[in-house]
N, C-alpha and C positions, 0 to 999 in steps of 0.2 A: 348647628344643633341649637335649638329654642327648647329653657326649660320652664316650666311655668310651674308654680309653687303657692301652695295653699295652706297658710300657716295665720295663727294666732301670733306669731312672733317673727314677720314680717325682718328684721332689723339683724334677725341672726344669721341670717344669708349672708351679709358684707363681708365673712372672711373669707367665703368662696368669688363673692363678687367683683373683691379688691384688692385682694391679697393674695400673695405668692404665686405660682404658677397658672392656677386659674382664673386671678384677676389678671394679670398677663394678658395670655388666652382670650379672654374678654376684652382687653383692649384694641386688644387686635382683629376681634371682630370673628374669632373663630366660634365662638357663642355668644347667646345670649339668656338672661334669666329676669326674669318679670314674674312679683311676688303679691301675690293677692289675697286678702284680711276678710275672713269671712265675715265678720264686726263688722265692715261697712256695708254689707249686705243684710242686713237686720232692720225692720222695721219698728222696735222700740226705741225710746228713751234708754232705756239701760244696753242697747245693741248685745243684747242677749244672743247666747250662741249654744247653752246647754240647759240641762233642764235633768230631773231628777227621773232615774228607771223604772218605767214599768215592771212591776212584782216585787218592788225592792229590792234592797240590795245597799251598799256604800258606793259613796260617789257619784259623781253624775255623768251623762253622756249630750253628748254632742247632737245640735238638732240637725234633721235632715236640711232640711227648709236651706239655711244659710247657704249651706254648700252646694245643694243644687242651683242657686243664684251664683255663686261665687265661678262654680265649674263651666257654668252654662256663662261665665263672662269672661272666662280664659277661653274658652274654647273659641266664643265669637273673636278674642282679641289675634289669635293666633291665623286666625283664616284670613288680618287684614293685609293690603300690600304695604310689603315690607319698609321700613320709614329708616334712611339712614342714620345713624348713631352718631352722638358727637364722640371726638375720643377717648374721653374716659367717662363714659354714661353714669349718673349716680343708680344706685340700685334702686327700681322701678317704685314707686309707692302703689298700693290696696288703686283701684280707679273703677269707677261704674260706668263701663260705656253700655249701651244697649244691650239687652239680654236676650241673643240667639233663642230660639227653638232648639232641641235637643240635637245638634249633627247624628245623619246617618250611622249607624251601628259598622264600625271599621271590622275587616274580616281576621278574625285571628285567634285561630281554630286552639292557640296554648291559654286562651280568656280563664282567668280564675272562676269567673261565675256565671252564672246562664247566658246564653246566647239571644234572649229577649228583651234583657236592660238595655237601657238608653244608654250606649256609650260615646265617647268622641272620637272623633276620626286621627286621632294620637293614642297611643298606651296612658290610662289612666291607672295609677303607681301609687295603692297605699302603704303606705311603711307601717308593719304590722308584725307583731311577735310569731303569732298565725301564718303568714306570709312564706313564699320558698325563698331560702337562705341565700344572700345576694356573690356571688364571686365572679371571678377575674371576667368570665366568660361573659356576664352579664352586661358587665362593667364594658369591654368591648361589642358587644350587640347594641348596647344604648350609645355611646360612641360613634358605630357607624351607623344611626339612627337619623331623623330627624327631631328626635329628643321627644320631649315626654310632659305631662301633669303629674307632678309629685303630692298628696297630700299627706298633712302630717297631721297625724291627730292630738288629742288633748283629753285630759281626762280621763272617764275607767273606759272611754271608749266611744264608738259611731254608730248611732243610731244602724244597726242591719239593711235597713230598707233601703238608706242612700249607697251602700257596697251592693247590694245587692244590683242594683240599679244602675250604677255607674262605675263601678270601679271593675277593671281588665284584669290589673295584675296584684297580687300582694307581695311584699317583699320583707324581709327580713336581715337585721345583722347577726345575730344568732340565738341562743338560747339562755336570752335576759331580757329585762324590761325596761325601757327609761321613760323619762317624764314624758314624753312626746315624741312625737316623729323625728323634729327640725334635726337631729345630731344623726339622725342615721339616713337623712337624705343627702344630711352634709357630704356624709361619708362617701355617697354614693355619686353624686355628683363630684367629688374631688376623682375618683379612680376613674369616671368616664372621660372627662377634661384634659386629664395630663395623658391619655389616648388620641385626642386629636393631632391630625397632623401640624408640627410648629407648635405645637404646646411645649414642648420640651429642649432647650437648646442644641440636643443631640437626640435625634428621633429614634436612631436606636437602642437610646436607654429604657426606655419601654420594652424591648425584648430580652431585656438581661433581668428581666424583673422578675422576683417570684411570680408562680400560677401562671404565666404566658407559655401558650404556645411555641414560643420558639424554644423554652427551655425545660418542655416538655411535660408541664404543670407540677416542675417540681419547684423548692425552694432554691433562692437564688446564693449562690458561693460569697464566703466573707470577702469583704472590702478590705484595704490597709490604706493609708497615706503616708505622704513623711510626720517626723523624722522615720528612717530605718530602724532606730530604736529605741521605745518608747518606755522607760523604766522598767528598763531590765529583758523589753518584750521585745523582740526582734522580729520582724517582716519576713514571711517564707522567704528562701531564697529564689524558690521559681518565677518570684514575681520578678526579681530581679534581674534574671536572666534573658528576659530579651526575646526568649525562645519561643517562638507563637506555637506553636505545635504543643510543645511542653506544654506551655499556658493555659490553652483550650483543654488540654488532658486534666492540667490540676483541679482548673475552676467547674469543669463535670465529675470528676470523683469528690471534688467538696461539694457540690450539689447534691450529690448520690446519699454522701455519708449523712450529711446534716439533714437531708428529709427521710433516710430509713429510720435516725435516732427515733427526730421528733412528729413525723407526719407520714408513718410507714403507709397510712392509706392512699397517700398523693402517691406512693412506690407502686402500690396493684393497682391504681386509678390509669396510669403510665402503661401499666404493661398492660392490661388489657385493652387499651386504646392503642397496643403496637409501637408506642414511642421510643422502649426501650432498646436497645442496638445489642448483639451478644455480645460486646464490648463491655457496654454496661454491665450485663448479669454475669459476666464473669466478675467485674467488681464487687456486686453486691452480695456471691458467693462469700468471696473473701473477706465481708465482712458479717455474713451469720446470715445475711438476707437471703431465703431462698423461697421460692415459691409456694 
């Protein structure tokens, strides 16, 4: 999985690039991320990249211009033959190799925007308030992906004409703002990564996770460690017991309980997707949940 990334702040990648599980993952060569400054694509002295709204308005917005150079040089970088990595690669700097013609328009009938823009032959990923709400599933689609262009914006915002034009999907973390993209692609590429396979020292801790499919997209049952007990607070005993049968019963009625309280919509999301067993919905009777 190649992710390429289009950011004024190039340098805030390294903690997915080198750190914790995803730098891991990256060392080992399960991806890769090469990040590119639309500021080097500028033709002034001042490598100007925004500029003030037509009709007015506060703030400024982001020029086309850059980005179509910048996009139009991920895209060329990505179609080159693949160059092996040394083992711990520094995270990629801004680079100007020749600038492709626009790649053929990739087929991909769920495109956020017209079917006549110039897109690339990868999913082109703006992180946007706008955007559909990013979760588990997506996180696993890009995963088993060949990965993607992330851009992140700046400012009150991007010029319409270069989305309109180029960008495939919008994405969003949910119903807030921040300064820019780079924190919510962060995000987005952290949940893809520790998907891959060997990303994780136990591959099937990824199916014990909340929102996965294996546990049915609901929230995942508490944790405990030692000590047995912890000021005063003592460790279910089921856990203790040894009893795998037990076990699996406790850690799906802690599932059950903890996402009727707080996330009763993952509960009808489950049961209209069939997930739910009549094992369950006898449980969730029992506790007030019923259909």
């Amino acid at each position: 999985m190649r992710i390429d990334i289009i950011s004024l702040f190039p340098d805030m990648f390294s903690v997915v690039g080198d750190l914790g599980v995803t730098g891991r993952a990256r060392r080992m060569g399960l991806w890769s991320m090469h990040t590119w400054n639309p500021r080097d694509f500028t033709q002034d002295v001042h490598r100007t990249v925004d500029d003030r709204p037509y009709g007015g308005g506060p703030g400024m917005v982001m020029l086309a211009e850059p980005l179509e150079q910048t996009l139009d040089a991920a895209l060329h970088a990505r179609r080159q033959p693949i160059v092996e990595q040394p083992a711990s690669p520094p995270i990629a700097e801004s680079a100007s190799p020749p600038i492709a013609e626009p790649a053929p328009q990739p087929d991909m009938p769920d495109a956020t925007h017209s079917s006549t823009a110039e897109k690339g032959d990868v999913p082109i990923i703006l992180m946007s308030p706008t955007g559909r709400r990013f979760d588990q599933a997506m996180a696993q689609e890009l995963a088993a992906s060949a990965g993607a262009v992330m851009i992140c914006g700046r400012y009150e915002g991007i010029d319409q004409r270069f989305i309109d034009r180029r960008v495939t999907h919008e994405v969003s973390l949910g119903d807030f703002v921040l300064s820019g993209g780079e924190i919510a692609a962060l995000a987005c590429i952290d949940a893809a990564v520790r998907l891959l396979p060997g990303a994780l020292n136990d591959d099937d801790s990824a199916l014990q996770d909340s929102f996965n499919e294996a546990t049915s997209g609901l929230l995942d049952s508490p944790h405990y460690t030692r000590p047995e007990v912890h000021r005063g607070l003592a460790v279910p005993e089921v856990l203790l017991s040894g009893h795998h049968a037990h076990l699996s019963t406790w850690r799906r009625e802690q599932s059950l309980a903890l996402t009727s309280r707080r996330r009763p919509d993952l509960i009808e999301a489950a049961r209209r997707a069939g997930r739910l067993s009549k094992k369950d919905e006898a449980f969730l009777q029992k506790l007030g949940h019923n259909h």
